[in-house]
C-alpha positions in Angstrom: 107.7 201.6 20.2 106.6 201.1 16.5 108.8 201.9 13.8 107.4 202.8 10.4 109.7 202.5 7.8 109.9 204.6 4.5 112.3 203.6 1.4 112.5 204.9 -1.6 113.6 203.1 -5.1 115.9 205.5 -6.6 119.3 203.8 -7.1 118.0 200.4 -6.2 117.2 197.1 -7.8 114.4 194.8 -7.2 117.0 192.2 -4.9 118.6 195.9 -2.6 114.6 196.9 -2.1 113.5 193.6 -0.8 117.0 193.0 0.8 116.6 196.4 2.8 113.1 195.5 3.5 113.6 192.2 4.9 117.2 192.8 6.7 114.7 195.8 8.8 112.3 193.0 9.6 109.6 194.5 6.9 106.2 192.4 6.8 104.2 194.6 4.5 105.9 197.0 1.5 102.5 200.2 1.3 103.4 201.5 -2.2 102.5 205.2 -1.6 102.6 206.3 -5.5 99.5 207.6 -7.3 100.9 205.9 -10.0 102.5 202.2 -9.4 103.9 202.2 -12.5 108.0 202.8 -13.3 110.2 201.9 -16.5 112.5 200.5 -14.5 112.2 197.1 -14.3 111.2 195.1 -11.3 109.1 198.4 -10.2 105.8 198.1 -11.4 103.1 197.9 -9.4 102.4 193.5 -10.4 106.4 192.8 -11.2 106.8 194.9 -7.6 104.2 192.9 -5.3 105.2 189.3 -7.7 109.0 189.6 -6.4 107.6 190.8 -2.6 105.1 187.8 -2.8 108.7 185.1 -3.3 110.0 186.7 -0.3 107.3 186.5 1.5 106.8 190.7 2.2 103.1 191.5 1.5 102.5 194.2 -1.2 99.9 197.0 -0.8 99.1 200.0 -3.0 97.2 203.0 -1.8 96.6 204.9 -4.9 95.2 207.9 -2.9 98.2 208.7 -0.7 100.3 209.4 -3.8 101.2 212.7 -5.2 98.8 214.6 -7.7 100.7 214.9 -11.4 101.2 218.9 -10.4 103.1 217.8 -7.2 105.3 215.0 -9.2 106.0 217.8 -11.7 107.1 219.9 -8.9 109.5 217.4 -7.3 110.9 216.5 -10.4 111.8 219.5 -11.0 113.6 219.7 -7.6 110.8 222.5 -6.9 110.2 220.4 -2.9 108.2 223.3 -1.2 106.2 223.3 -4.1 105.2 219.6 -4.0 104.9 219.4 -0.6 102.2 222.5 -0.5 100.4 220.8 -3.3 100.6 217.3 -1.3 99.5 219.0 1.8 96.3 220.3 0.0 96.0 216.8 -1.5 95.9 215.2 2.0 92.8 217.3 2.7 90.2 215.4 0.4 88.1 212.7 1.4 89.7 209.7 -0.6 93.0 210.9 1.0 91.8 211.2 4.3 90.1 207.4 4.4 93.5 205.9 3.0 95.6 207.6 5.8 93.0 206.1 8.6 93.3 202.8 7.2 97.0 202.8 7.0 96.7 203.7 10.6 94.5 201.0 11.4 97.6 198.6 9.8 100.1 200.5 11.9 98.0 200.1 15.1 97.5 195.9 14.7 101.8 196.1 15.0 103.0 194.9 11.6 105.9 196.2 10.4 104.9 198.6 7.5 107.2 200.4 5.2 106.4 203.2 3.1 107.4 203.5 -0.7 107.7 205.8 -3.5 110.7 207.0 -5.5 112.9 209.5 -4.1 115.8 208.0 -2.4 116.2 211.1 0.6 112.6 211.1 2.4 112.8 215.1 3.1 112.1 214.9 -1.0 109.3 212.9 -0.7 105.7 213.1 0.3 106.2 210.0 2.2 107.7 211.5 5.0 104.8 213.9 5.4 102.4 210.5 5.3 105.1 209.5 8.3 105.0 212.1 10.0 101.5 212.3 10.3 101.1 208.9 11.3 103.5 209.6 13.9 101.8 212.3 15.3 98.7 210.4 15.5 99.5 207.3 16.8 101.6 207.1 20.3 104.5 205.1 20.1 105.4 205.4 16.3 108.8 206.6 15.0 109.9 206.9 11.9 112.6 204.8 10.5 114.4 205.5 7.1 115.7 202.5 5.1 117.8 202.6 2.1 118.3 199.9 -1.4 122.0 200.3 -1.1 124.1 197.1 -0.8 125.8 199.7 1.8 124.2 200.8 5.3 119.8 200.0 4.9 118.5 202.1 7.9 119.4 205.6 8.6 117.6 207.6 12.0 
């Protein structure tokens, strides 16, 4: 069995993400955010894969498996159904498409991958719909939550 891992950054610091990442065993941090950047510190998409890099975790963004501004509108505005229609529509286009069969190719040579964007609970995030459909095309995938939190990092 593979796990692929999702974790968001809402809550966290820099030191709880990498913490979580490496206490779960976490070789490669996939940023899933259209855009990699944040104002809070330590998120960026540079500061982000700089602080991986001392740690050793590998850093990789793909730009095209993030959420369309509409979509981030709609979750921040709690509006989930919304984003997750508008993200499933996204996930149709080409550039989308050739993103999602390369992070399957990464998922199939066994490293342990780890999905990230914002929202701390996945079932607000697009990256459990990038999960799940990983898991339903790959055999022997399951999908593993993590969370920043000095507290408890991996939930089922």
């Amino acid at each position: 069995m593979t796990d692929l891992f999702t974790i968001g950054y809402e809550g966290a610091t820099p030191r709880t993400l990498a913490d979580a990442l490496e206490a779960a065993g976490v070789e490669v941090l996939v940023d899933v955010r259209a855009v990699a950047n944040s104002r809070r510190p330590g998120f960026s998409k540079r500061a982000l894969a700089a602080g991986l890099d001392e740690r050793g975790l590998a850093y990789l963004h793909l730009r095209a498996l993030g959420t369309p501004a509409d979509g981030r509108a709609a979750a921040r505005a709690g509006r989930h159904d919304e984003m997750r229609a508008i993200f499933e529509a996204h996930l149709r286009t080409e550039k989308a498409q050739e993103e999602l069969a390369g992070l399957r190719e990464i998922v199939r040579t066994g490293r342990k991958l780890c999905l990230l964007c914002f929202e701390r609970e996945p079932e607000h995030c697009h990256r459990q719909m990038i999960a799940e459909r990983v898991e339903a095309a790959e055999d022997g995938v399951a999908i593993r939550h993590l969370h920043a939190l000095p507290a408890a990092f991996v939930s089922a």
